[in-house]
N, CA, C and O atoms as a GROMACS GRO file, in nm:
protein
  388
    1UNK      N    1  17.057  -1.154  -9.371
    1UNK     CA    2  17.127  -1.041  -9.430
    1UNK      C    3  17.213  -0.975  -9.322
    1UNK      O    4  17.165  -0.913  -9.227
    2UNK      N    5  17.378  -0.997  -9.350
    2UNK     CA    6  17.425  -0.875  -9.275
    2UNK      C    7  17.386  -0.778  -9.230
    2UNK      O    8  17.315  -0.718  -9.310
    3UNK      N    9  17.399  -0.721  -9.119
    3UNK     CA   10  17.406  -0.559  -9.071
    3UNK      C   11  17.462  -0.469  -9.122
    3UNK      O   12  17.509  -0.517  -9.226
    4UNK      N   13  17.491  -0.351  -9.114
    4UNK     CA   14  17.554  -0.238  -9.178
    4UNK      C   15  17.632  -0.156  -9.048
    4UNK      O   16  17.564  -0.159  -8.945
    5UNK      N   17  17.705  -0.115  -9.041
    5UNK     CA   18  17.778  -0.017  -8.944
    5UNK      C   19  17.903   0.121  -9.026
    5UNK      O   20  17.997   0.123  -9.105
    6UNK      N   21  17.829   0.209  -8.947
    6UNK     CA   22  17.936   0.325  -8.962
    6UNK      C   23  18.040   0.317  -8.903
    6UNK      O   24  17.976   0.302  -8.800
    7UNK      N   25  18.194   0.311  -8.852
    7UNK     CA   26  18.300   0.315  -8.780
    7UNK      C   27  18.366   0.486  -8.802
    7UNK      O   28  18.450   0.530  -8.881
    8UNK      N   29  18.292   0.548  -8.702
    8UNK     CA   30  18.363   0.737  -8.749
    8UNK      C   31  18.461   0.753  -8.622
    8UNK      O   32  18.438   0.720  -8.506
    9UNK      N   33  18.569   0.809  -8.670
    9UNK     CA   34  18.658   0.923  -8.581
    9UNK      C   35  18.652   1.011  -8.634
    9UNK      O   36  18.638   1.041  -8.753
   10UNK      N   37  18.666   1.079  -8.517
   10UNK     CA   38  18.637   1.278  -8.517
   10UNK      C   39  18.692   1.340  -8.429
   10UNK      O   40  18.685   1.300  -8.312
   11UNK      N   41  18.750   1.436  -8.458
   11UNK     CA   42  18.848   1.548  -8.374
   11UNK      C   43  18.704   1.653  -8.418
   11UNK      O   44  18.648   1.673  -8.526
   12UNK      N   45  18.681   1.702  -8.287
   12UNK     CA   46  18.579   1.848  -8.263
   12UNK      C   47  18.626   1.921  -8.250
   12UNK      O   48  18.717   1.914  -8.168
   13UNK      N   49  18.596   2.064  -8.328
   13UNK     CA   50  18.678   2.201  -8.264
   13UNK      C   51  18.572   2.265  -8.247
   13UNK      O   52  18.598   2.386  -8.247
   14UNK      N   53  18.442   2.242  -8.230
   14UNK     CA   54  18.372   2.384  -8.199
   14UNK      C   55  18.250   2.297  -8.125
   14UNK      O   56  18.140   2.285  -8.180
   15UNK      N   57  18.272   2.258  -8.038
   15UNK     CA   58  18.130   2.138  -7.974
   15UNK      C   59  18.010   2.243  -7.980
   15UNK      O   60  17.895   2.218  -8.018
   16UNK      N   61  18.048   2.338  -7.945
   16UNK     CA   62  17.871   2.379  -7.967
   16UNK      C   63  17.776   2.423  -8.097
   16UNK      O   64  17.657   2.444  -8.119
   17UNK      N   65  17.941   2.422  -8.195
   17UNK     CA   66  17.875   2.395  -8.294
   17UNK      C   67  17.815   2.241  -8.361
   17UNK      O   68  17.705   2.223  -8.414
   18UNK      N   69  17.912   2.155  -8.341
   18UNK     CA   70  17.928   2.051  -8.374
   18UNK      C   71  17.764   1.935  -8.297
   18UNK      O   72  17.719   1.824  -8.327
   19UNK      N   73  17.719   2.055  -8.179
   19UNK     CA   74  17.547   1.984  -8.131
   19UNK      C   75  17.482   1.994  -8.207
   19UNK      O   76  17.401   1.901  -8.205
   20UNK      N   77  17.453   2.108  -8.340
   20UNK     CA   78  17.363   2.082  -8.411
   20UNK      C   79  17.390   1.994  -8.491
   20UNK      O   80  17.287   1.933  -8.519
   21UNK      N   81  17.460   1.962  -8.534
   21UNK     CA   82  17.519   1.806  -8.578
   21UNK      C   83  17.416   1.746  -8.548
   21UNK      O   84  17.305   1.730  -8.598
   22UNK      N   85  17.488   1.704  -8.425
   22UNK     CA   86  17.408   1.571  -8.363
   22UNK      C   87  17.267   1.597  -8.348
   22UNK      O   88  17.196   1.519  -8.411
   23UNK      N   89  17.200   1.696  -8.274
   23UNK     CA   90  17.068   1.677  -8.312
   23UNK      C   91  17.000   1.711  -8.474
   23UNK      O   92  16.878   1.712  -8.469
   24UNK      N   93  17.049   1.736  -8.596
   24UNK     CA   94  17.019   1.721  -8.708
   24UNK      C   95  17.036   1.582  -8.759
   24UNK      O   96  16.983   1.546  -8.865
   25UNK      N   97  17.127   1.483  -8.667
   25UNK     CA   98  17.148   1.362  -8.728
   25UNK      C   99  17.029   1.260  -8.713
   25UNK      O  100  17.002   1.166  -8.788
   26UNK      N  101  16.954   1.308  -8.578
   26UNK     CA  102  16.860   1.221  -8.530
   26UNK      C  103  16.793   1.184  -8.570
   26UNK      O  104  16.751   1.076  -8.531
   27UNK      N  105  16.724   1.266  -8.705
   27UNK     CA  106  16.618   1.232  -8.811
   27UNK      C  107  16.664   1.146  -8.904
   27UNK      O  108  16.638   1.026  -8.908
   28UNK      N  109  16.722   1.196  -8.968
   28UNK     CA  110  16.808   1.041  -9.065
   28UNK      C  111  16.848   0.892  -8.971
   28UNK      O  112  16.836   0.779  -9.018
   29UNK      N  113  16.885   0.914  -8.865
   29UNK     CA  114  16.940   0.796  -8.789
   29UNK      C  115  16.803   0.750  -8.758
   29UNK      O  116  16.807   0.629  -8.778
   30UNK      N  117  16.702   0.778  -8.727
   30UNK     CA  118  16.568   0.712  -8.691
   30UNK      C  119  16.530   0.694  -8.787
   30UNK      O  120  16.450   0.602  -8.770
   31UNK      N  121  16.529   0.734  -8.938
   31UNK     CA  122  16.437   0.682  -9.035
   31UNK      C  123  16.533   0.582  -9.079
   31UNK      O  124  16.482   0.484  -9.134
   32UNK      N  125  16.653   0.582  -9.069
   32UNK     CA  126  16.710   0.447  -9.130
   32UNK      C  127  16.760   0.341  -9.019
   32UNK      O  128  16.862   0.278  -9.046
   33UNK      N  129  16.689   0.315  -8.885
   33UNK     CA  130  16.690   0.240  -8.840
   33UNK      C  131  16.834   0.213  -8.737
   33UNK      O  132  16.873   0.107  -8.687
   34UNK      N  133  16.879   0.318  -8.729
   34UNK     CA  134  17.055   0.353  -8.667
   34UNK      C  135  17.032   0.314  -8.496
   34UNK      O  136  16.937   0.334  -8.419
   35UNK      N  137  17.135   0.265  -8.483
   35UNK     CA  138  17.112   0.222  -8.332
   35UNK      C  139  17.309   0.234  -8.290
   35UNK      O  140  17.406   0.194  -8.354
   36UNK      N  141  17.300   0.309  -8.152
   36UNK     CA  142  17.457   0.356  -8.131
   36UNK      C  143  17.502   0.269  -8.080
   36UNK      O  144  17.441   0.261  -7.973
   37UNK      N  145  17.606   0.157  -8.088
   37UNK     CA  146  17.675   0.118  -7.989
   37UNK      C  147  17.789   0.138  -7.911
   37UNK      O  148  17.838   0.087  -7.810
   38UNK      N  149  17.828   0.269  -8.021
   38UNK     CA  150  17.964   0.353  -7.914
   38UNK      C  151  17.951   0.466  -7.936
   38UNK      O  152  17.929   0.514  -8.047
   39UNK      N  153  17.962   0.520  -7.841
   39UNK     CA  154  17.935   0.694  -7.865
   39UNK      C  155  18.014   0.783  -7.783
   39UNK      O  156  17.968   0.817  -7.674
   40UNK      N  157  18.125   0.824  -7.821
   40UNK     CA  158  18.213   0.885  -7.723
   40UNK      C  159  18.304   0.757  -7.606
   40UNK      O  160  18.373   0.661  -7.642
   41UNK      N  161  18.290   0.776  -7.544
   41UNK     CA  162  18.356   0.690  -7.443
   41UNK      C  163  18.502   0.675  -7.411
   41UNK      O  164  18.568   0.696  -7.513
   42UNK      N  165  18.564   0.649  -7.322
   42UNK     CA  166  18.725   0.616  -7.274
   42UNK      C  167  18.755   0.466  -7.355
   42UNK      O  168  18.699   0.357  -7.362
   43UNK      N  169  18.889   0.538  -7.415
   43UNK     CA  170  18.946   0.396  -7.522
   43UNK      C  171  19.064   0.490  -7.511
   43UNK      O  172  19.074   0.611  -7.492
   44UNK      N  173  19.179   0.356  -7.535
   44UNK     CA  174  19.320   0.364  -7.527
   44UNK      C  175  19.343   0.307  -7.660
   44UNK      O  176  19.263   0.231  -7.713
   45UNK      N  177  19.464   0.349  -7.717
   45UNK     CA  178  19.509   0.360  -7.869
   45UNK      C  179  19.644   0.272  -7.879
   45UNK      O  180  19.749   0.326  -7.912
   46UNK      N  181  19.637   0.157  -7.853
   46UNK     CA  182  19.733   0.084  -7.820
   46UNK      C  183  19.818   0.117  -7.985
   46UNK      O  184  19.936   0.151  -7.980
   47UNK      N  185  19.778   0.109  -8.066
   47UNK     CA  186  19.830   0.100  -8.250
   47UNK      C  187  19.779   0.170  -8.352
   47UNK      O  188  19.663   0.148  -8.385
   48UNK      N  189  19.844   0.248  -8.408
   48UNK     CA  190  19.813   0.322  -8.505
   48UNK      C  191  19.802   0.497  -8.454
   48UNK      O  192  19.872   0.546  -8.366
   49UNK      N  193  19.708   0.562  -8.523
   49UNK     CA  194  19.667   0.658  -8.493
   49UNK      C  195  19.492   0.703  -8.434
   49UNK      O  196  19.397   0.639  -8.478
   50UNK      N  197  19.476   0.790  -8.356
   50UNK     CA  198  19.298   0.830  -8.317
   50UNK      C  199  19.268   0.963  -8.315
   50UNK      O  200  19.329   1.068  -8.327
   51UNK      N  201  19.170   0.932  -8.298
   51UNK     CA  202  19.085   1.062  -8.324
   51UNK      C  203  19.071   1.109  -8.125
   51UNK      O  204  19.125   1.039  -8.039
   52UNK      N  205  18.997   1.226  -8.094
   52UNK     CA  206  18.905   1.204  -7.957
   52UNK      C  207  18.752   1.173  -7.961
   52UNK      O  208  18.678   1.191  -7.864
   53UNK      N  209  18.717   1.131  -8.068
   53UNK     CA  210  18.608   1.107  -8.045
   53UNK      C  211  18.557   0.936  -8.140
   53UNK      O  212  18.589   0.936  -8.259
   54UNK      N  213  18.503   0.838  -8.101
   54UNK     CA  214  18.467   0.784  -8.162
   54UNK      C  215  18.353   0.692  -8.172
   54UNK      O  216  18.314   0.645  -8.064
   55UNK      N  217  18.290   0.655  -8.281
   55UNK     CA  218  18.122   0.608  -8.252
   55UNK      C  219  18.130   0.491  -8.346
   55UNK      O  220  18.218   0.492  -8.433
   56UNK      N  221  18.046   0.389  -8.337
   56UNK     CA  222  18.016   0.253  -8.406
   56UNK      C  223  17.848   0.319  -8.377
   56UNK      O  224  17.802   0.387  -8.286
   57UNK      N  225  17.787   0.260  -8.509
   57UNK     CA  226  17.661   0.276  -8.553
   57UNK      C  227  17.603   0.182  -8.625
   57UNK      O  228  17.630   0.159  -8.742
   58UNK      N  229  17.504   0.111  -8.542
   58UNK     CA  230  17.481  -0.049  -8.643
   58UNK      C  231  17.337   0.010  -8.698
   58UNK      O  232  17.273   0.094  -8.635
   59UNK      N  233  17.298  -0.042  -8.816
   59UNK     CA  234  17.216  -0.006  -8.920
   59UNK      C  235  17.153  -0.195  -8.943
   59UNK      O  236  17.220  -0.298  -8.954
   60UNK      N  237  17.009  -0.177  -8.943
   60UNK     CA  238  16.964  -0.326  -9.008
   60UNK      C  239  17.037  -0.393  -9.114
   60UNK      O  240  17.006  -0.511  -9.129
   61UNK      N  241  17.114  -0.354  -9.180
   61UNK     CA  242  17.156  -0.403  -9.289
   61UNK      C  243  17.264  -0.269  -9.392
   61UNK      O  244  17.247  -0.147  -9.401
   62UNK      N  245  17.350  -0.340  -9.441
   62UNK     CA  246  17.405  -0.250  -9.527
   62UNK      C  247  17.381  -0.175  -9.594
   62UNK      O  248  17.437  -0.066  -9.582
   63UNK      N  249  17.311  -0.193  -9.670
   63UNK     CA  250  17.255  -0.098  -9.774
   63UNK      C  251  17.134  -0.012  -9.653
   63UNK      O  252  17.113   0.090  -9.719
   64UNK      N  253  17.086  -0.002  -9.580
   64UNK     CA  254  17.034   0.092  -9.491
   64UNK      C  255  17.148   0.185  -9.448
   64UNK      O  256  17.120   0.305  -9.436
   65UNK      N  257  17.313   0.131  -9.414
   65UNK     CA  258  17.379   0.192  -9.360
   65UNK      C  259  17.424   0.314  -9.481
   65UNK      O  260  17.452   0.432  -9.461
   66UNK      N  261  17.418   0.224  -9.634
   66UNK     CA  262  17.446   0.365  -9.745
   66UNK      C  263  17.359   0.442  -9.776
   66UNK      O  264  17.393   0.541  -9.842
   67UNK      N  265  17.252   0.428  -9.748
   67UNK     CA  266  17.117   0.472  -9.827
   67UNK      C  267  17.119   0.618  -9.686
   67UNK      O  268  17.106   0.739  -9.709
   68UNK      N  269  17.137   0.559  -9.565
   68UNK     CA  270  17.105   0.683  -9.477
   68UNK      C  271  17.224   0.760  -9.511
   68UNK      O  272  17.174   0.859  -9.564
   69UNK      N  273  17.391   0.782  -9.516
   69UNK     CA  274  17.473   0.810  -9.580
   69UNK      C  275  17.461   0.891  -9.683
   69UNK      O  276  17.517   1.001  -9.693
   70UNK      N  277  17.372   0.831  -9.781
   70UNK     CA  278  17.344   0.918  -9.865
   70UNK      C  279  17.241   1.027  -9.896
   70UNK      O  280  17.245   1.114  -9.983
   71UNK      N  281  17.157   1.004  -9.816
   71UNK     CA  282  17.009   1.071  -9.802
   71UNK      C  283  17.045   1.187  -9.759
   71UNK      O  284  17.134   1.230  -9.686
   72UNK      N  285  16.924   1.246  -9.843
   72UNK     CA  286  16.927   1.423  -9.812
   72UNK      C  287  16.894   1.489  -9.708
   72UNK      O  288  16.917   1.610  -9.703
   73UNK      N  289  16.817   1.406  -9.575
   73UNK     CA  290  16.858   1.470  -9.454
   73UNK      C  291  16.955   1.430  -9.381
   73UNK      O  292  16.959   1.507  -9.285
   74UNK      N  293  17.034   1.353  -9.372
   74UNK     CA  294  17.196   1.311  -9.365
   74UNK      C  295  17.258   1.406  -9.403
   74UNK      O  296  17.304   1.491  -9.326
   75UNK      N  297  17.272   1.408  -9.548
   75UNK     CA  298  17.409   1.503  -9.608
   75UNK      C  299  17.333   1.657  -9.561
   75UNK      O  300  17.399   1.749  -9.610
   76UNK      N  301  17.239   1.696  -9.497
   76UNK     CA  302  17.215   1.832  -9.454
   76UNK      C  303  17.267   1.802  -9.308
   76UNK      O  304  17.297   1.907  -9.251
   77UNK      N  305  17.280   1.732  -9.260
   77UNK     CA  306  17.343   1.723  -9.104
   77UNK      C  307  17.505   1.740  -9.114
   77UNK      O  308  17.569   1.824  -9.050
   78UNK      N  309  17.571   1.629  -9.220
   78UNK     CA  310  17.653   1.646  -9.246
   78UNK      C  311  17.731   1.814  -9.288
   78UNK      O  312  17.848   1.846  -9.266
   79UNK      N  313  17.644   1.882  -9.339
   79UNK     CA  314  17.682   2.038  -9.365
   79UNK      C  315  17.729   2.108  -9.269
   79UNK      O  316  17.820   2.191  -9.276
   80UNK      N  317  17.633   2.060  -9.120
   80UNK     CA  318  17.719   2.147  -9.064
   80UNK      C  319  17.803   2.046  -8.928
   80UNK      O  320  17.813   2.092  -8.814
   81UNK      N  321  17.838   1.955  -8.953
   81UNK     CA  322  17.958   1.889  -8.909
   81UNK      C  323  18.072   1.944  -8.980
   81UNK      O  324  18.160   1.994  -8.909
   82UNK      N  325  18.089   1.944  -9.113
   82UNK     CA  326  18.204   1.926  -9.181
   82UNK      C  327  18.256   2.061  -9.134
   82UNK      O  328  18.373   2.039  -9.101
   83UNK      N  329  18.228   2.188  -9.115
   83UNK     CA  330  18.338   2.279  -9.041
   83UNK      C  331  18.394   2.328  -8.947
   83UNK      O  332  18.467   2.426  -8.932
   84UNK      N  333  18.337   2.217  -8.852
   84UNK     CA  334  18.351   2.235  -8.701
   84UNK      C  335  18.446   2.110  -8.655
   84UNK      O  336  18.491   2.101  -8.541
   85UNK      N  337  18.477   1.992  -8.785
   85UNK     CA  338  18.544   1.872  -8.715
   85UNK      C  339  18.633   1.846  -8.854
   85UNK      O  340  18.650   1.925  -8.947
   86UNK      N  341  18.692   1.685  -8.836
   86UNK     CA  342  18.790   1.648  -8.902
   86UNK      C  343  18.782   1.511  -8.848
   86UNK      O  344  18.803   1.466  -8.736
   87UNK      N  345  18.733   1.437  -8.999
   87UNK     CA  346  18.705   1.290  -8.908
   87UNK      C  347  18.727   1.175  -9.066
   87UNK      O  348  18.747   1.205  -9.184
   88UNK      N  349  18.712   1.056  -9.004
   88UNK     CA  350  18.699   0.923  -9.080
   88UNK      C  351  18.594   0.890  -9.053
   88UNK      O  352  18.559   0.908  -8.937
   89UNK      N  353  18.470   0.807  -9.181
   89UNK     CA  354  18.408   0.748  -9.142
   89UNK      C  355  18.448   0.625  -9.240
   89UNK      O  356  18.537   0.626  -9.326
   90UNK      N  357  18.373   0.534  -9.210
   90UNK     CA  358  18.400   0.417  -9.310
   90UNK      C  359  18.235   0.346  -9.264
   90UNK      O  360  18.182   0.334  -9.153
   91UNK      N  361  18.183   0.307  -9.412
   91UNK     CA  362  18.042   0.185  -9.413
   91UNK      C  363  18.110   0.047  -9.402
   91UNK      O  364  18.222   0.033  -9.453
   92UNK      N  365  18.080  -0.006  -9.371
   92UNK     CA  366  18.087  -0.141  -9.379
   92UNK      C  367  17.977  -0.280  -9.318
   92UNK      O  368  17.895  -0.276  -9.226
   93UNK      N  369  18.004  -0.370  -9.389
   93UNK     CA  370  17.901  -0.480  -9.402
   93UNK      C  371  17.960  -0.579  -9.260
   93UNK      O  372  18.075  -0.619  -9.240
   94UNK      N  373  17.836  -0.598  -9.177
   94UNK     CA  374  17.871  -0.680  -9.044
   94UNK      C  375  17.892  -0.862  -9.108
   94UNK      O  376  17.827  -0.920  -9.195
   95UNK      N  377  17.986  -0.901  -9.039
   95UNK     CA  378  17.987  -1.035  -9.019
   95UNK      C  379  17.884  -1.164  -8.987
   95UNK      O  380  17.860  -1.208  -8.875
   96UNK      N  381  17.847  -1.196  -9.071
   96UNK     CA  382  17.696  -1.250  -9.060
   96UNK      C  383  17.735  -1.447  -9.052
   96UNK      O  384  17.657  -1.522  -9.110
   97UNK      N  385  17.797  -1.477  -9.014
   97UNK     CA  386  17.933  -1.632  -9.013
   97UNK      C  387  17.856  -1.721  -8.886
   97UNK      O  388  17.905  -1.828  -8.848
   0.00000   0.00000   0.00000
Protein backbone atom coordinates (compact mmCIF):
# COMPACT_ATOMS: atom_id res chain seq x y z
CA UNK A 1 0.00 0.00 0.00
CA UNK A 2 1.21 3.44 -0.91
CA UNK A 3 2.22 6.03 1.63
CA UNK A 4 0.37 9.19 2.17
CA UNK A 5 2.11 12.69 2.33
CA UNK A 6 1.05 16.22 3.14
CA UNK A 7 3.08 18.81 0.73
CA UNK A 8 2.19 22.42 2.86
CA UNK A 9 3.45 26.00 2.13
CA UNK A 10 3.02 28.63 4.57
CA UNK A 11 3.74 32.25 4.92
CA UNK A 12 3.74 32.96 9.04
CA UNK A 13 2.77 36.22 10.41
CA UNK A 14 2.65 35.74 13.99
CA UNK A 15 5.34 32.76 14.90
CA UNK A 16 4.53 32.91 18.34
CA UNK A 17 1.36 32.46 17.62
CA UNK A 18 1.64 30.09 14.96
CA UNK A 19 3.88 27.59 18.05
CA UNK A 20 0.79 26.63 19.38
CA UNK A 21 0.12 25.27 16.13
CA UNK A 22 2.77 23.20 16.08
CA UNK A 23 2.72 21.89 19.43
CA UNK A 24 -1.22 21.19 19.13
CA UNK A 25 -0.28 19.31 15.94
CA UNK A 26 1.81 16.76 17.77
CA UNK A 27 -1.07 14.79 19.00
CA UNK A 28 -2.80 14.13 15.80
CA UNK A 29 0.64 13.65 13.98
CA UNK A 30 1.55 10.81 16.55
CA UNK A 31 -1.73 9.13 16.55
CA UNK A 32 -1.76 8.96 12.83
CA UNK A 33 1.59 7.81 12.43
CA UNK A 34 3.18 11.30 10.74
CA UNK A 35 6.79 11.30 10.32
CA UNK A 36 8.56 14.88 8.97
CA UNK A 37 10.76 14.76 6.21
CA UNK A 38 10.99 18.50 5.60
CA UNK A 39 10.44 20.94 7.98
CA UNK A 40 11.44 24.41 7.34
CA UNK A 41 14.78 24.38 5.75
CA UNK A 42 16.86 26.50 2.89
CA UNK A 43 15.29 25.83 -0.70
CA UNK A 44 15.60 27.99 -3.76
CA UNK A 45 12.47 28.56 -6.04
CA UNK A 46 13.90 28.03 -9.30
CA UNK A 47 9.82 27.99 -10.96
CA UNK A 48 6.73 29.08 -10.12
CA UNK A 49 5.77 30.67 -6.95
CA UNK A 50 6.69 29.89 -2.69
CA UNK A 51 5.79 30.24 0.32
CA UNK A 52 8.76 30.81 3.42
CA UNK A 53 7.99 28.01 4.89
CA UNK A 54 7.72 24.49 3.75
CA UNK A 55 7.14 20.80 5.11
CA UNK A 56 6.63 17.20 3.42
CA UNK A 57 4.91 14.83 5.92
CA UNK A 58 4.86 11.09 5.13
CA UNK A 59 1.91 9.21 6.75
CA UNK A 60 1.83 5.04 6.55
CA UNK A 61 -0.49 5.20 3.95
CA UNK A 62 -3.04 7.51 2.39
CA UNK A 63 -5.94 7.23 3.86
CA UNK A 64 -3.95 7.74 7.36
CA UNK A 65 -2.75 10.94 5.64
CA UNK A 66 -6.88 11.96 5.25
CA UNK A 67 -8.20 10.50 8.21
CA UNK A 68 -5.48 12.63 10.40
CA UNK A 69 -6.57 15.74 8.11
CA UNK A 70 -9.70 15.21 9.06
CA UNK A 71 -9.78 14.31 12.69
CA UNK A 72 -10.96 16.39 15.41
CA UNK A 73 -7.73 16.94 17.06
CA UNK A 74 -6.17 18.09 13.74
CA UNK A 75 -8.91 20.45 12.69
CA UNK A 76 -8.53 21.93 16.52
CA UNK A 77 -4.78 22.57 15.72
CA UNK A 78 -5.70 23.73 12.55
CA UNK A 79 -7.96 26.63 14.40
CA UNK A 80 -5.38 28.22 15.49
CA UNK A 81 -2.98 28.11 12.48
CA UNK A 82 -5.51 29.47 10.18
CA UNK A 83 -5.10 33.22 11.60
CA UNK A 84 -1.73 33.59 12.06
CA UNK A 85 -0.67 32.09 8.37
CA UNK A 86 -1.63 31.67 4.70
CA UNK A 87 -0.70 28.45 3.19
CA UNK A 88 -1.28 25.37 0.62
CA UNK A 89 -1.57 22.08 1.64
CA UNK A 90 -2.21 19.26 -0.68
CA UNK A 91 -2.77 15.05 0.41
CA UNK A 92 -1.47 12.97 -1.80
CA UNK A 93 -0.83 9.21 -2.47
CA UNK A 94 3.15 8.17 -2.59
CA UNK A 95 4.50 6.31 -5.55
CA UNK A 96 4.53 2.77 -4.71
CA UNK A 97 6.26 1.53 -8.70
Amino acid sequence: MPKGYWIGRVDVDDIDAYMKYVEANAKPFGEYGARFLVRGGQFENPEGTARSRNVVIEFPSYQAALDCYSSESYQAAKALRDPVSTGDIIIIEGYDG
